[in-house]
NUTORKE-660727 format. One record per residue (C-alpha): z, x, y. Coordinates in steps of 0.25 Angstrom, whole numbers, padded with zeros to 4 digits, always signed. Layout:
// residues N
ZXY;...
This chain:
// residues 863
+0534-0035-0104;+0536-0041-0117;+0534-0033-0128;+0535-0035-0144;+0536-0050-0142;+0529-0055-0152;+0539-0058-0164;+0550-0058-0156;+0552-0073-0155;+0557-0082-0168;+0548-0095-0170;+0556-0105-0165;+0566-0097-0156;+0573-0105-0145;+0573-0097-0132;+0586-0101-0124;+0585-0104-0109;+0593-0107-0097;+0586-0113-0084;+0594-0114-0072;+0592-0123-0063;+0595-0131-0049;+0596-0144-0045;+0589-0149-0033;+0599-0152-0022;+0592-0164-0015;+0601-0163-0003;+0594-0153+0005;+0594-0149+0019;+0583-0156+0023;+0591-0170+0021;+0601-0165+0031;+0592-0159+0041;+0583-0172+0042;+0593-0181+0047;+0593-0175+0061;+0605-0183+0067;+0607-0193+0057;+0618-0195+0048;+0621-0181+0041;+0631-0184+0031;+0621-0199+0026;+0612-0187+0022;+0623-0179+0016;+0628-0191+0007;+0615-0197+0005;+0611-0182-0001;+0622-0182-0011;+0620-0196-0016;+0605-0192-0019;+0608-0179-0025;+0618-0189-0033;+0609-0198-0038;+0596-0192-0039;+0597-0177-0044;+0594-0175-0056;+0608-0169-0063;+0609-0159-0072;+0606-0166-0084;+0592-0173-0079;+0588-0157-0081;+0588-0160-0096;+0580-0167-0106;+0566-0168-0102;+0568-0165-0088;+0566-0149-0084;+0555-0141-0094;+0553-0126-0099;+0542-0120-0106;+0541-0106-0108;+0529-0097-0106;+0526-0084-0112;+0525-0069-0108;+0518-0065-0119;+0511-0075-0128;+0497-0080-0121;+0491-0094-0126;+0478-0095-0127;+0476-0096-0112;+0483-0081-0111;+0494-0089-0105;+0508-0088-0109;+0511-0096-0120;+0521-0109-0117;+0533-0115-0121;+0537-0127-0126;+0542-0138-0114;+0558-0133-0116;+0567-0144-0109;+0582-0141-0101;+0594-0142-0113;+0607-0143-0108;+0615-0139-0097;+0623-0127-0096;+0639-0130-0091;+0639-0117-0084;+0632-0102-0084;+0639-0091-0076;+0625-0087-0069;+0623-0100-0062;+0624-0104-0046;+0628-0114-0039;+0619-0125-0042;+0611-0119-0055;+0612-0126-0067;+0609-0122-0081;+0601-0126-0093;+0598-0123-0108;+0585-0123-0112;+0578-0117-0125;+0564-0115-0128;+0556-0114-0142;+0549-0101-0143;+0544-0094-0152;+0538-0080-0156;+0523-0085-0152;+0528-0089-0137;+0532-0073-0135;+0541-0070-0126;+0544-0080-0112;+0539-0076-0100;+0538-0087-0091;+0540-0104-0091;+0536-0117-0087;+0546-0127-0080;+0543-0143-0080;+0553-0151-0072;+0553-0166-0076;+0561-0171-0065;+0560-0175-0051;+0569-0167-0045;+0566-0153-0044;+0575-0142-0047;+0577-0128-0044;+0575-0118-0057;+0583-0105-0056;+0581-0097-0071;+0578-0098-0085;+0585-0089-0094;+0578-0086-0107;+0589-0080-0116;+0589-0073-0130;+0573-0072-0129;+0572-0066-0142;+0571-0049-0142;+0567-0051-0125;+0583-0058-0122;+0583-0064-0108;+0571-0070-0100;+0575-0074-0087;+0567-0083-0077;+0571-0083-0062;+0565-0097-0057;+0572-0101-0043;+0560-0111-0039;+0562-0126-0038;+0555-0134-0050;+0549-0150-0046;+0544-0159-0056;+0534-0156-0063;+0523-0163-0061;+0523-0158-0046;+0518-0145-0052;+0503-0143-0057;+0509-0132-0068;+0522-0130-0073;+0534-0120-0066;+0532-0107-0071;+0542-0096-0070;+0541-0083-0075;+0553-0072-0081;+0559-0063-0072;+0549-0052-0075;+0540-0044-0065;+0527-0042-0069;+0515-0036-0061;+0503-0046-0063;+0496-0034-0072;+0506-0034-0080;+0511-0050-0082;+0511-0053-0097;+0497-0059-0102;+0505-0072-0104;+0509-0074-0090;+0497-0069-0081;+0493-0082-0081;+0506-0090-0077;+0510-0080-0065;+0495-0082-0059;+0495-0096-0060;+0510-0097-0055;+0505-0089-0043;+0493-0098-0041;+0502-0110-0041;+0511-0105-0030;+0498-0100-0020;+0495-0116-0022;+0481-0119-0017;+0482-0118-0003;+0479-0135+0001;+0489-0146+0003;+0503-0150+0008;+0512-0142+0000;+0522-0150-0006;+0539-0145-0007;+0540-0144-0021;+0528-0134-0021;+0529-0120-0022;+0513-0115-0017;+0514-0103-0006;+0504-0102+0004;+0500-0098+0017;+0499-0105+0032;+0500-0103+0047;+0512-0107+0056;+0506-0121+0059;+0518-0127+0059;+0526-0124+0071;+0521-0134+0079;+0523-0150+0080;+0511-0154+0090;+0511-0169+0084;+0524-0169+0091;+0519-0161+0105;+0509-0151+0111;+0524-0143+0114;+0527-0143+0099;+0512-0137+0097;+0513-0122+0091;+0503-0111+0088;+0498-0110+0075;+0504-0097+0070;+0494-0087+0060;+0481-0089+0056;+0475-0083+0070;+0477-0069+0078;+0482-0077+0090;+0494-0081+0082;+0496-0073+0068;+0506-0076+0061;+0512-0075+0046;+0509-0086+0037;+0519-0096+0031;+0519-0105+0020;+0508-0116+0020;+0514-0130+0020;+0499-0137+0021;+0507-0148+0028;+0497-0157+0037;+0492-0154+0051;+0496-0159+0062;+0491-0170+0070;+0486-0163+0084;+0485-0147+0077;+0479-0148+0063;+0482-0133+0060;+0496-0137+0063;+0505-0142+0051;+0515-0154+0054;+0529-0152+0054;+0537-0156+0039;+0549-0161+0037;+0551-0149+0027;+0541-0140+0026;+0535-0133+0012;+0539-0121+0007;+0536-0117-0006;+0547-0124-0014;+0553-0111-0020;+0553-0106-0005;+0560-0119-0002;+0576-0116+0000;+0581-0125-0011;+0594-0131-0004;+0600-0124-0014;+0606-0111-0008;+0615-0109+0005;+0604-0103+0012;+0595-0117+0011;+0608-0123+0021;+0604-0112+0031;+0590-0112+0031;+0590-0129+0030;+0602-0126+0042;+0591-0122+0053;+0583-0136+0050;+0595-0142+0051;+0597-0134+0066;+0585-0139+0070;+0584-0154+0065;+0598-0158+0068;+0607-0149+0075;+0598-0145+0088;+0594-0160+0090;+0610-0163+0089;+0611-0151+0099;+0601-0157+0107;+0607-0169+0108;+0618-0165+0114;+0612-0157+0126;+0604-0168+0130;+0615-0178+0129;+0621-0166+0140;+0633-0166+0132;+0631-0151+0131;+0628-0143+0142;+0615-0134+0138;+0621-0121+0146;+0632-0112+0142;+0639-0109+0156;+0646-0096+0150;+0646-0085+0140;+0659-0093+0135;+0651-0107+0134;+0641-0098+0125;+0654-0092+0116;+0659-0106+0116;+0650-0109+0106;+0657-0102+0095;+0670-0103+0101;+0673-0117+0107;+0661-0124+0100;+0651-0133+0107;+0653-0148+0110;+0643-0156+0105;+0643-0171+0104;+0649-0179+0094;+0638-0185+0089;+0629-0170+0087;+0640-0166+0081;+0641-0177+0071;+0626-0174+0068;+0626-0160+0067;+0639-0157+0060;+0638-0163+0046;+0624-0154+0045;+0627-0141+0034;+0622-0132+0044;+0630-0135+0055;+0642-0134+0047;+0638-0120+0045;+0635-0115+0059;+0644-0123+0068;+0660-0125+0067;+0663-0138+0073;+0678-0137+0077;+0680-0150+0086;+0671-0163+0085;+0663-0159+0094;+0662-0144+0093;+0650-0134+0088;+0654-0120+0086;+0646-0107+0082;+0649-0096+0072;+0652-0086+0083;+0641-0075+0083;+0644-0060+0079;+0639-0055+0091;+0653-0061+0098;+0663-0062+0088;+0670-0048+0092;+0664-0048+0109;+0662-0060+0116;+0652-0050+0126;+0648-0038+0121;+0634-0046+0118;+0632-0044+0133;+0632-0029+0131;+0621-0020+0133;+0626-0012+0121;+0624-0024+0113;+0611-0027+0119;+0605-0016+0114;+0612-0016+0100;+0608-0028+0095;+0592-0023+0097;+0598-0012+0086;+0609-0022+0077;+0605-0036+0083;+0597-0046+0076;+0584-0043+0081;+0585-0027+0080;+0571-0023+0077;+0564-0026+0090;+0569-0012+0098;+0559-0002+0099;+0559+0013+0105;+0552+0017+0117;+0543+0026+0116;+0537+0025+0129;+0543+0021+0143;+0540+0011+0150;+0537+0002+0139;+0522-0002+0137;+0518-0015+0132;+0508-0019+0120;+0503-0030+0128;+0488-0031+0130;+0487-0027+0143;+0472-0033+0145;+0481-0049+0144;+0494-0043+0149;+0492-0033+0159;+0501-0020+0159;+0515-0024+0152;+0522-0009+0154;+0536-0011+0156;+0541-0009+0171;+0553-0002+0167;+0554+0011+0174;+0560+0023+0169;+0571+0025+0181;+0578+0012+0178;+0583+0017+0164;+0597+0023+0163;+0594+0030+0148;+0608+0039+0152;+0601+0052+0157;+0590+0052+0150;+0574+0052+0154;+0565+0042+0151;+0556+0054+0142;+0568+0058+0135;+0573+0045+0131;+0560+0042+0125;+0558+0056+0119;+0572+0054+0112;+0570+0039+0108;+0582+0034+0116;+0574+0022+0124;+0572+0009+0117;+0565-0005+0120;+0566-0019+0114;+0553-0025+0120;+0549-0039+0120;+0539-0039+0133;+0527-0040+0125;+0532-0052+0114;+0536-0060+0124;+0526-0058+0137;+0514-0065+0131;+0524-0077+0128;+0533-0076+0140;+0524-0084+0150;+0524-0096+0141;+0538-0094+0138;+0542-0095+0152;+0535-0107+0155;+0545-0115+0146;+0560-0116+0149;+0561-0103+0144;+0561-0089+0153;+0561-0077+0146;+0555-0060+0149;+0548-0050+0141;+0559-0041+0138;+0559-0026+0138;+0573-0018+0137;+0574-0002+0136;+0586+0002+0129;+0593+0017+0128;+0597+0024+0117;+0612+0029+0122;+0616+0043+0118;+0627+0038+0109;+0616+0031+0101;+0617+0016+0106;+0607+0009+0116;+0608+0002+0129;+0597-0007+0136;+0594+0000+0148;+0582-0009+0155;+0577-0025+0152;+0562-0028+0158;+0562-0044+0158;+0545-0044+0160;+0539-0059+0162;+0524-0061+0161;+0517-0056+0177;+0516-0070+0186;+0501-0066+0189;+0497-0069+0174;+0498-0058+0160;+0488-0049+0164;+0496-0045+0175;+0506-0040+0166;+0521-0041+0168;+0533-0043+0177;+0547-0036+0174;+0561-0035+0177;+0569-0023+0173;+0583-0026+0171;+0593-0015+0170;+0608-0014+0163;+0619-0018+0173;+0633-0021+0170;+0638-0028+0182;+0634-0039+0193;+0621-0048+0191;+0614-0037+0186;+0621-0037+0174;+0618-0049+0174;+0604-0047+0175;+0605-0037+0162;+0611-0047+0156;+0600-0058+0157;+0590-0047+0155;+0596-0043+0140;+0598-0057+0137;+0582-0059+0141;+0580-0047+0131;+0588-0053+0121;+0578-0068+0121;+0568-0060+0119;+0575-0052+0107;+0580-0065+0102;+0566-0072+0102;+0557-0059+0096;+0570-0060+0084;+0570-0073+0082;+0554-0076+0081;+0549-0061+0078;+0560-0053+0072;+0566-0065+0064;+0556-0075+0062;+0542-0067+0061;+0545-0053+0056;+0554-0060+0044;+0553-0074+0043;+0538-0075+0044;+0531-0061+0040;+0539-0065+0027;+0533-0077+0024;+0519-0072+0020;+0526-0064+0010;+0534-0074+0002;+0520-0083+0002;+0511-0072-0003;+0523-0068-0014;+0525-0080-0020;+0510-0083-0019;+0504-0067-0025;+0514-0061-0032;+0520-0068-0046;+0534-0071-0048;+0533-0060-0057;+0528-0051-0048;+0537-0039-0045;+0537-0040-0031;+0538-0055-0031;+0552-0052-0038;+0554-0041-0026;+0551-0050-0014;+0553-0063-0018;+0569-0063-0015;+0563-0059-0002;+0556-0071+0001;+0568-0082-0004;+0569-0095+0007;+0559-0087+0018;+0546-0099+0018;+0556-0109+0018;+0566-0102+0030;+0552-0100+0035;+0548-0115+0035;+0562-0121+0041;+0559-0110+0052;+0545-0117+0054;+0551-0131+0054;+0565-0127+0061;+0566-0113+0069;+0551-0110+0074;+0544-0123+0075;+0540-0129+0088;+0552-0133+0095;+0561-0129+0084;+0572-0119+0086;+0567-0106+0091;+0558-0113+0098;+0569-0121+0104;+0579-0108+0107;+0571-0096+0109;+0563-0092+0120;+0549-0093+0117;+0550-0108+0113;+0536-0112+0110;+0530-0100+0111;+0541-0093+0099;+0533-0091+0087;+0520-0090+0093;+0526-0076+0100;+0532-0072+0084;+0516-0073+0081;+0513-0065+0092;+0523-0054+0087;+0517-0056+0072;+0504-0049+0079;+0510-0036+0077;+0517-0039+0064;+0517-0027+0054;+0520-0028+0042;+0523-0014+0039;+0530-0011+0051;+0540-0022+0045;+0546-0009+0038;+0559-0006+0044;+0555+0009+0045;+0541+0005+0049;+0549-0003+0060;+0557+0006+0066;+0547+0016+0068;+0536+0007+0074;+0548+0003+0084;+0550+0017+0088;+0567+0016+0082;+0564+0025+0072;+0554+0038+0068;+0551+0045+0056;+0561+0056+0051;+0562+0060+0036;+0577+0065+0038;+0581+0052+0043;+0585+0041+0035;+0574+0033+0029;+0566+0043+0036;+0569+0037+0050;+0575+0040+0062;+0580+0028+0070;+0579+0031+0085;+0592+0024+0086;+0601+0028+0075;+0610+0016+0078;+0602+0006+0075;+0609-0005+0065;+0597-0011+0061;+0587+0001+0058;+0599+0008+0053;+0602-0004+0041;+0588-0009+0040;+0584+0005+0036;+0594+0005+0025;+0589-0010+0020;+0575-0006+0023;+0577+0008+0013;+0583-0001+0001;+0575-0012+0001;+0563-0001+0000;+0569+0006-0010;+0571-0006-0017;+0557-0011-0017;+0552+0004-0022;+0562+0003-0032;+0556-0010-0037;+0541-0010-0034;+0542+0005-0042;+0544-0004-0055;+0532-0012-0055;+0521-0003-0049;+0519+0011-0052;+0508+0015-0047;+0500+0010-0033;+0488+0005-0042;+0499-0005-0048;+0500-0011-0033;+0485-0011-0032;+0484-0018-0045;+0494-0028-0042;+0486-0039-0038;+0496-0051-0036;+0502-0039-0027;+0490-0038-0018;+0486-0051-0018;+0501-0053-0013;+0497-0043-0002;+0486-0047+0003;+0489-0061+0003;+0502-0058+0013;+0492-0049+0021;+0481-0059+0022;+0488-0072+0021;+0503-0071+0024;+0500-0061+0037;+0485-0064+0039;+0486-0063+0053;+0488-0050+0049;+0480-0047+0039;+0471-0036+0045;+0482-0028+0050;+0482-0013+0046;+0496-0011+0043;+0497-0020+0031;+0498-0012+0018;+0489-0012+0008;+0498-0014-0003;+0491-0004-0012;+0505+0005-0015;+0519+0006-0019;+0524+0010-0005;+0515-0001+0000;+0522-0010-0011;+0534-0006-0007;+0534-0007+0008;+0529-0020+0009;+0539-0026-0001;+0550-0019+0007;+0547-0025+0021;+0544-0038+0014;+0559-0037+0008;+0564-0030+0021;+0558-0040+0030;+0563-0052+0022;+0578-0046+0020;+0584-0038+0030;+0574-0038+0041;+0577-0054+0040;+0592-0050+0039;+0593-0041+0053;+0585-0051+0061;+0591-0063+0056;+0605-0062+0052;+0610-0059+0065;+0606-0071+0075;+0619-0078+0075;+0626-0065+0074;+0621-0059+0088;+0611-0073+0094;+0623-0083+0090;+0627-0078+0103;+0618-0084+0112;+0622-0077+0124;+0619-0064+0115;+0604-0068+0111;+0601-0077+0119;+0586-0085+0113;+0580-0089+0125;+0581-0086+0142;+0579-0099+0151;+0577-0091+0164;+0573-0077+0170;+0582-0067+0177;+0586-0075+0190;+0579-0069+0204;+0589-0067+0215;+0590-0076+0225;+0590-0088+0214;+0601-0098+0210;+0600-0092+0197;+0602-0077+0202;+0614-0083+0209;+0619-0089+0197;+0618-0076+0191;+0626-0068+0200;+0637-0079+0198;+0637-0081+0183;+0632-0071+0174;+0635-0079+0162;+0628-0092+0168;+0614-0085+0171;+0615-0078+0157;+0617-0092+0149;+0608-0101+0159;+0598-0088+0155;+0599-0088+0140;+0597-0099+0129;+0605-0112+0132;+0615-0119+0123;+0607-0130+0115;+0597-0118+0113;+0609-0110+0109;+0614-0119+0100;+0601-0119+0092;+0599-0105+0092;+0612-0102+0086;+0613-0114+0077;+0600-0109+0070;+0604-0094+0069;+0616-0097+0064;+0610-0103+0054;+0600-0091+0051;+0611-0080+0051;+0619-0087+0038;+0617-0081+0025;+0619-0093+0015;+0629-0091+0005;+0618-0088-0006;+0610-0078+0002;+0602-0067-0007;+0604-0054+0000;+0595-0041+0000;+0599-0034-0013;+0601-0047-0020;+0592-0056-0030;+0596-0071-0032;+0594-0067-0045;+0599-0056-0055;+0587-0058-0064;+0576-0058-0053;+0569-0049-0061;+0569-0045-0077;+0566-0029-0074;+0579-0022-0074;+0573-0010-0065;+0571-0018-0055;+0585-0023-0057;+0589-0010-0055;+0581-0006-0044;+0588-0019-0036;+0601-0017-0039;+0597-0003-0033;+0594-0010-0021;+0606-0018-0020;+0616-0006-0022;+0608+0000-0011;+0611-0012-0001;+0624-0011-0006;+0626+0003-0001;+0617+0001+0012;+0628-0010+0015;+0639-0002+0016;+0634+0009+0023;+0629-0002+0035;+0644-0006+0035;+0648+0009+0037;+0638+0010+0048;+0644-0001+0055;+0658+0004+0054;+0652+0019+0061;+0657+0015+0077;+0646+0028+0079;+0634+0017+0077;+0637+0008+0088;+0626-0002+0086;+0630-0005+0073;+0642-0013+0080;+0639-0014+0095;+0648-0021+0105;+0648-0033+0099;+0654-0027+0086;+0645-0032+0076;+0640-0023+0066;+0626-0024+0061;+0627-0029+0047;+0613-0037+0048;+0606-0027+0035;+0619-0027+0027;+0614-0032+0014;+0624-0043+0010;+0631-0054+0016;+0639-0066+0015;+0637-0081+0017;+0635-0086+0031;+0633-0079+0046;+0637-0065+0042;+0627-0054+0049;+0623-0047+0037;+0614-0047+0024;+0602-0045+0021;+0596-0057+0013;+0584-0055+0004;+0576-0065+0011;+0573-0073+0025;+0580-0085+0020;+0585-0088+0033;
């Protein structure tokens, strides 16, 4: 650690420092997003002026006004504690330094220290002002026979009267806890007991204390029974994940129900700190919510815009002529950052989209059954198809509350080219993307509001020449004469002419609101977004920044609780977006806890995944030892690749720190970090079998790698392309209004007439179109400074020039992965890499840049 210290350090020697350090930009998004339709550029001016006026410049950092004391690593006082410092204060500012950012701004400082203080291994920060301000590093340089110390800080510092101890912040060294210098036990428990907090009280902004609650913030019921939601964890009728406790007050008619806040806690180093490109597009979707859609809203009720695309042209129109809008939304709306960013306003009057991927090369091979089918292997939600190993499919409904849900699909209405029934499911050639029983329980409820959905099985076939086609669609609704009388169906088969093709239309896009609503609020929201959570809590709550596996996983968890917390204020709140554009409305989350009921952890493993969807068996002489049932399949194909490196990455690393299984056992910040995510960050969970005992390096190792997978590029397939393939509307449609017409009906007659018109008066409307795409938009950006997979914010993350090595291993390897991905989409043998609408899955490619570009992996769920 530190050896042969003692002598090394001359009485009276001046240790030279540089902190650098950010301003805080008063100006954040939450001015502009609160104005609603009031004057934007007022708050834009007004902002300036105060930045202007109040801010401390650079100068107010000097003098008495920003304090550092160091502490060391190897000289105990008579407390055992490190010993500490003279109070050290800001020198002078340097003119320039050819490391620093945008924004950074650097300082000289130098610190008495003598031979007796040993050798630094932590300090204390005081900060005299009343601004706060966001510390980067301190460098310590020509530390006597020891040279550079470096301390990577990123965490926002408040005055410091508003903390009951001082800022602590540790050197870039990893220590187990049994191995932590004498000197410093102390400081890293007690630094880990401040940010557990006492579990009481309303937590304040400026805090940083990480703990657990329930999802009882969803809800408004001061404002209405119809704003009233479900409290979500804490019972077996709705388990849940847990987020970050706010402690806010109760509501008025629920008292397990927290009131709505204007901004909402996070812990403060959690907090985007309107200081990166990502903070636009996150604070973006609060914008969406507060002040575009009421702008929107204004205008369909003022009936200036007619809520019904007549044609697939009105639909394209969007990204082509534009949409009129009245003068006075448009006046609202345009000066806002984020519309700037997702609209092109090219008359006074107009709004146009970024057209979507999905149509930039063919205006209709969307429509195709080709494309259908590809896009549950290459589409944005591509890990839902399963093999069938059993025909007719069966139903994990409980038949004692549900009766008999057996699919009524027969066997003589398949056209699988030749082939038997037995022999398609002997060769693994028969396939099924099935959401009857995620959405029968709901669908009653459902259908009682304006919504009216099915259940949707569809059966697909595995083509001889290795791509799949859709050969059946059941559209099941609940049975009239109650649930225990099961279920009734419609089978719907592939036609390319007259109003049956019609028909098949209809039914895929049926299939497709169902697809659209399980990704959005399982796929997306739950299985990354929500499961994560509980992770970044229990971290920063167990393990010690200088914890090895803190260093591995916490660029994983960068921006996720506050992403997490606009979601809950913005996105999944009662009446909020999804609620507003996707099909369950009410009932959205509450179905996401349903699915969380069979959450497994372990099966999160990519590998683990494909097997237990039956796309993939064992094989040693395969790659990765799997087989994939469907060789073709982009996202298996890439994830696998991903999957492989990241793993071998986290072998690489954990190998360095533990060399035995007892060291695991021993840990005990690492199982107390354990079983604090098992029995508090998924308690609902807890008793599961399937949770590791984390008592071995295999264990170790796994779990660090879905944590990191889940958070990286499972985010990235799921996320990256909704504007790509759902800025399309007609494509993915969000939400059906009405079922299949009957003959005989106006409806059915309007079917046989107008194809088009049934389809669009079928599938979501325009305002609901417009807030669907103005929000994913928004969530398929990278921002400009966007950390990718591979990547660390900062060079000197770590002081252990092994691990350095072992990740730049990890990056050279993505490196290469990328380039054979592109070769893969360049081989016109693998046809679903492309499809009809030529787009090539690029979704797992490692790197991007800037903006709305179908690729890269970030290291985090930061959007």
């Amino acid at each position: 650690m530190f050896p042969n210290v003692t002598g090394l350090l001359n009485k009276g020697h001046k240790i030279r420092g540089t902190v650098v350090l950010m301003r805080k930009n008063v100006l954040d998004f939450n001015t502009i997003v609160s104005i609603g339709g009031g004057n934007v550029h007022g708050v834009i001016d007004s902002g300036i002026n105060i930045i202007g006026s109040t801010l401390d410049g650079l100068t107010a950092f000097l003098g008495r006004s920003v304090s550092l004391q160091l502490i060391s690593a190897t000289k105990s006082d008579a407390n055992g504690k490190g010993k500490v410092g003279k109070d050290t204060f800001l020198e002078g500012v340097l003119a320039s330094l050819p490391t620093l950012g945008a924004g950074e701004s650097a300082f000289n400082i130098h610190f008495e220290w003598d031979h007796e203080m040993g050798i630094p291994g932590a300090f204390y920060i005081k900060n005299y002002m009343q601004v706060e301000f966001f510390l980067k590093s301190l460098t310590l340089e020509d530390v006597p026979n020891h040279g550079t110390i470096r301390f990577v800080c990123n965490s926002w510092v408040y005055n410091s009267k508003l903390y009951k101890s001082p800022r602590i912040f540790f050197a870039n060294k990893s220590y187990l806890p049994s191995e932590t210098p004498s000197p410093l036990v102390k400081y890293r428990e007690e630094e880990l007991q401040t940010l557990r907090g006492d579990g009481t009280g309303e937590r304040k902004l400026h805090e940083r204390i990480y703990d657990y609650d329930v999802y009882n913030d969803l809800g408004n019921p001061d404002h209405g029974e119809h704003l009233a939601r479900p409290i979500l964890g804490g019972s077996s009728t709705h388990p849940y994940p847990r987020r970050g406790r706010t402690g806010r007050y109760p509501t008025r008619k629920d008292p397990n129900s927290e009131k709505p806040a204007t901004e909402t806690y996070v812990p403060r180093d959690e907090n985007f700190g309107h200081l990166k490109s990502s903070d636009f597009l996150a604070y973006g979707i609060k914008s969406v919510s507060q002040c575009v859609v009421p702008a929107f809203e204004s205008a369909f009720d003022l009936n200036f815009t007619p809520n019904e695309f007549d044609s697939f042209q009105d639909v394209r129109n969007l990204f082509e002529g534009g949409i009129k809008l009245p003068l006075d939304v448009i006046s609202t709306i345009s000066p806002l950052p984020v519309v700037k960013e997702i609209f092109r306003t090219d008359g006074e009057q107009v709004l146009k989209f970024t057209p979507p991927h999905v149509i930039r090369v063919s205006k209709s091979a969307w429509m195709t059954d080709e494309e259908f089918a590809r896009e549950m292997l290459a589409g944005v939600n591509p890990c839902m198809i399963r093999g069938l190993q059993e025909f007719p499919p069966k139903s994990n409904l409980d038949p004692a509350e549900y009766g008999d849900h057996t699919s009524k699909i027969s066997v003589d209405v398949l056209n699988l080219d030749g082939c038997t029934i037995d022999e398609a499911l002997a060769s693994g050639r028969l396939f099924i993307l099935d959401y009857h029983d995620t959405f029968i329980p709901f669908l009653r409820r459902i259908n009682e509001t304006s919504a009216k959905a099915y259940a949707t099985r569809t059966i697909l076939f595995l083509k001889e020449n290795g791509t799949l086609k859709p050969v059946a669609i059941e559209l099941s609704l609940p049975h009239p004469d109650g649930d225990k009388s099961g279920f009734v169906s419609k089978v719907i088969l592939p036609a390319d002419e007259g109003v049956e093709s019609t028909i098949w239309l209809l039914a895929k896009a049926y299939v497709v609101v169902n697809d659209s609503c399980y990704h959005q609020l399982m796929s997306h929201w739950l299985n990354t977004h929500a499961v994560i959570e509980p992770f970044v809590i229990a971290t920063n709550r167990q393990l010690s920044v200088v914890h090895p596996i803190n260093k591995l996983l916490a660029p994983h968890y960068r921006d996720t609780m506050n992403i997490n917390a606009l979601a809950r204020d913005s996105l999944i709140n009662a009446n909020g977006i999804i609620e507003r554009s996707f099909l369950p409305s009410k009932y959205a989350v509450e179905m996401s806890s349903a699915v969380y009921k069979y959450w497994v952890f372990t099966d999160q493993a990519l590998p683990n995944d494909l097997i237990k969807r039956n796309m993939a068996v064992k094989d040693s002489s395969s790659p990765y030892g799997l087989r994939l049932l469907i060789e073709d399949y982009p996202y298996a194909v890439d994830g696998l690749e991903i999957w492989t490196a990241i793993k071998t990455w986290v072998q690489d690393y954990v190998s360095l720190y533990y060399a035995t299984d007892n060291d695991i056992k021993n840990d005990s910040e690492l199982q107390h970090w354990w079983k604090e995510v098992v029995e508090k960050g998924h308690g609902d969970l807890k008793d599961k079998p399937w949770w590791p005992k984390l008592q071995t390096f295999d264990e170790l190792v796994e779990v660090c790698t879905i944590i990191i997978w889940t958070a990286s590029a499972l985010h990235a397939a799921v996320n990256f392309g909704q504007y790509p393939y759902g800025g399309l509307i007609l494509n993915r449609p969000t939400l059906s209004r009405r079922l299949l017409p009957e003959e005989g009906t106006a409806e059915y007659d309007e079917m046989v007439k107008s194809s088009q018109k049934a389809y669009l008066r079928t599938i979501t409307p325009k305002f609901q179109t417009l807030i669907d795409l103005s929000v994913i938009e928004i969530l398929s950006r990278h921002a400009s400074d966007e950390v990718y997979l591979g990547q660390r914010e900062n060079p000197h993350w770590t002081s252990d020039s092994k691990a350095l090595q072992a990740f730049q291993k990890f990056g050279n390897k993505l490196a290469e992965i990328e380039a054979k991905l592109t070769n893969k989409n360049n081989d016109p043998s693998l046809y679903h890499r492309v499809g009809p609408v030529q787009l090539p899955y690029t979704l797992l490619h490692p790197s991007s840049k800037e903006g709305l570009t179908f690729r890269g992996i970030p290291n985090s769920i930061s959007i």
